[in-house]
Steps between C-alpha positions, in 0.01 A plus 500: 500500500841511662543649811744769605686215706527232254636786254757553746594169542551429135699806472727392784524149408607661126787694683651150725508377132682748303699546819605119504536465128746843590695334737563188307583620164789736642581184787532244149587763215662782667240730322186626587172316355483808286734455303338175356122554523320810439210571764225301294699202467553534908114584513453206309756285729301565773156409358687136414621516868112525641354233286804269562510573944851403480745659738585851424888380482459157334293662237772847436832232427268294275463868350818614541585082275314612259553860395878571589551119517 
């Protein structure tokens, strides 16, 4: 059973994602991440990004290649 704390942690390691993936997408596209994904595909981003323990950056412009690319 997850704790209270390890909840937590997920949820703000979830946020320094989307946050990143944020920043990047307007930094390369000039748009939001938004406007190309919908929230499951960015839900489903981020489960890719914990199985692969790339960095948080490295992984978003392989993302940002790929979907607005």
């Amino acid at each position: 059973m997850e704790t209270f704390s390890e909840i937590n942690d997920m949820y703000v390691e979830r946020f320094a994602f989307i946050e990143m993936l944020s920043r990047e997408f307007v930094a390369m596209t000039g748009c939001g991440v938004y406007v190309y994904l919908n929230p499951l595909d960015v839900d489903q981003l981020f489960n890719n990004y914990q199985n692969l323990r790339m960095p948080i950056r490295a992984f978003a412009r392989q993302c940002i290649k790929n979907v607005a690319g």
